[in-house]
C-alpha positions as CSV (number, residue, x, y, z in Angstrom):
1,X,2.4,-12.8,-7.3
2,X,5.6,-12.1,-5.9
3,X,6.8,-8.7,-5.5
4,X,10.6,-8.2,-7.0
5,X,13.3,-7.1,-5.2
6,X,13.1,-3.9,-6.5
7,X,9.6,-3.4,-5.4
8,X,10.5,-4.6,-1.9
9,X,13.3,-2.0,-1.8
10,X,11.0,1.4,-2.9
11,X,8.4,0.3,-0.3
12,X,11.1,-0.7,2.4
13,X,12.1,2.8,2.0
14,X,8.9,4.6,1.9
15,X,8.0,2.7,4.9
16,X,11.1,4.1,6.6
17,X,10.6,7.6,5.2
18,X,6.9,7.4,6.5
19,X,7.3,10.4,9.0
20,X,9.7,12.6,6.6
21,X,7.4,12.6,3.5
22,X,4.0,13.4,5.9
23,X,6.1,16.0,6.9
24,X,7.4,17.2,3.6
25,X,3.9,16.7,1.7
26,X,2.7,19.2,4.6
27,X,5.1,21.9,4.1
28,X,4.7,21.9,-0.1
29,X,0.8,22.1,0.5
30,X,1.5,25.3,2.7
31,X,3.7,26.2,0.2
32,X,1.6,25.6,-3.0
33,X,-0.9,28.0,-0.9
34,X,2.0,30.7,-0.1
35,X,2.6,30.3,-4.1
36,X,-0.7,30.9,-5.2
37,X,-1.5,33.8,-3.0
38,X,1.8,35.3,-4.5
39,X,0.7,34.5,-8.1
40,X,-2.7,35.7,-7.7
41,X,-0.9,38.9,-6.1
42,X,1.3,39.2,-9.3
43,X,-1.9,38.9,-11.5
44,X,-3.1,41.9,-10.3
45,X,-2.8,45.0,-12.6
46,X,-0.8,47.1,-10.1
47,X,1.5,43.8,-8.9
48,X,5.0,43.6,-9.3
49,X,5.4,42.0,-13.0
50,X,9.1,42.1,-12.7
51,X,8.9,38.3,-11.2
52,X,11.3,35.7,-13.3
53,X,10.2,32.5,-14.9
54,X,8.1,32.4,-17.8
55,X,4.4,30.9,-17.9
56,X,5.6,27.6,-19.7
57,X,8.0,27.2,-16.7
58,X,5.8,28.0,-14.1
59,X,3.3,25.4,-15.7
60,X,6.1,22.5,-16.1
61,X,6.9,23.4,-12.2
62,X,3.1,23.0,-11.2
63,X,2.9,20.0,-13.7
64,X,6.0,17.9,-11.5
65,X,4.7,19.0,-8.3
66,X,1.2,18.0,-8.9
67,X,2.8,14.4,-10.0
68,X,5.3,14.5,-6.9
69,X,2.2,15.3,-4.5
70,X,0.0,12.6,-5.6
71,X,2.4,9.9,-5.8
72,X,3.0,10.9,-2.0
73,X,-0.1,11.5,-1.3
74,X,-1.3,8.0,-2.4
75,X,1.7,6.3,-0.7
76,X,1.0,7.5,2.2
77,X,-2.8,7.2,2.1
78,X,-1.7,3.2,1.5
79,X,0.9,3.1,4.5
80,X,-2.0,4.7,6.8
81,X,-4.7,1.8,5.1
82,X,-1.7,-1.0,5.8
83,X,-1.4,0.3,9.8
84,X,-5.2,-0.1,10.1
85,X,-4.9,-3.6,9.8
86,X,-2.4,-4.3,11.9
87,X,-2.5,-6.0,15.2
88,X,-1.5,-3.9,18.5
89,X,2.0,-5.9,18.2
90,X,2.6,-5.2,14.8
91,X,2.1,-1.5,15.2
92,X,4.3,-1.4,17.8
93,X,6.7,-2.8,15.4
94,X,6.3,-0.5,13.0
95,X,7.0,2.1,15.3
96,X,9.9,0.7,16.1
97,X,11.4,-0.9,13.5
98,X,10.3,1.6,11.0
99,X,9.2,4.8,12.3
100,X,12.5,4.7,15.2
101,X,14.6,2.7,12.5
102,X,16.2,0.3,15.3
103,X,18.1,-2.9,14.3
104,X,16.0,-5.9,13.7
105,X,18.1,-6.8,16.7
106,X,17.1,-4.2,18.9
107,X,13.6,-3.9,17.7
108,X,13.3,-8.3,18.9
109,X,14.9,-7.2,22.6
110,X,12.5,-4.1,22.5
111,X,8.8,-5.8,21.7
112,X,9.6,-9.3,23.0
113,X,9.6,-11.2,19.6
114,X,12.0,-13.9,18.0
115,X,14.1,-13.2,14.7
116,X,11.9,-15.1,12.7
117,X,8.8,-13.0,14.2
118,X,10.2,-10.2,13.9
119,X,10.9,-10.8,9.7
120,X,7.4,-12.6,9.3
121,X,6.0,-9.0,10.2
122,X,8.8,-7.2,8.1
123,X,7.6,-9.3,4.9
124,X,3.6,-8.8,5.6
125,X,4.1,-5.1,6.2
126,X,5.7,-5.1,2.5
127,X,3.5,-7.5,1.4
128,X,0.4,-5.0,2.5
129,X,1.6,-2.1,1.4
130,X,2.4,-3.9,-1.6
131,X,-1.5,-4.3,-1.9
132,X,-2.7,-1.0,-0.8
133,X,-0.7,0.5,-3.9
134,X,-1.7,-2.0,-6.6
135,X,1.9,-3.5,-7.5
136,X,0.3,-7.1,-6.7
């Protein structure tokens, strides 16, 4: 099965975005955990119940963040599955290509590979990652 160019785009740009969301799905599970202690804190008989947001709202919030954090969570378990099977070159590609976000040009003059190299790795990195998230 071919992926579509759509498909190719989203993982393109998760695999680009690789570092930022690790980072990001980090802070909102120290932050979920900051939350809660607050919430729990709020609960309490003696806690300040003068907190806005209504349950319902609180519950739609949880709701999208839970969906937010898995999606992430699961993309990035499959980018981390994908780099396993990689060759020593084709990490180093990644790092560079992706994780640096040099040129193709650059990223050829960097690791020592030819143009055509260089987007024969491009498309099985997709192609991979394509996999490890069940689109094909």
């Amino acid at each position: 099965m071919r992926l579509s160019r759509e498909h190719k785009a989203w993982i393109e740009r998760e695999l680009y975005d690789y570092e930022f969301n690790k980072r990001e799905l980090a802070e909102w599970k120290v932050d979920r955990a900051y939350n809660q202690l607050e919430r729990d804190y709020d609960e309490r008989p003696e806690g300040n119940k003068k907190k806005g947001g209504s349950t319902t709202e609180r519950a739609c919030i949880e709701i999208i963040s839970n969906r937010v954090m898995s999606r992430l969570t699961r993309t990035l378990e499959a980018i981390d599955n994908m780099k396993s099977g990689l060759s020593r070159e084709e990490k180093m590609f990644f790092d560079v290509f992706y994780r640096q976000g040099k040129s193709w040009q650059r990223t050829c003059i960097e690791i020592g590979i030819g143009k055509s190299t260089c987007y024969r790795w491009r498309d099985k990195i997709i192609k991979k990652t394509a996999e490890e998230l069940g689109i094909i």
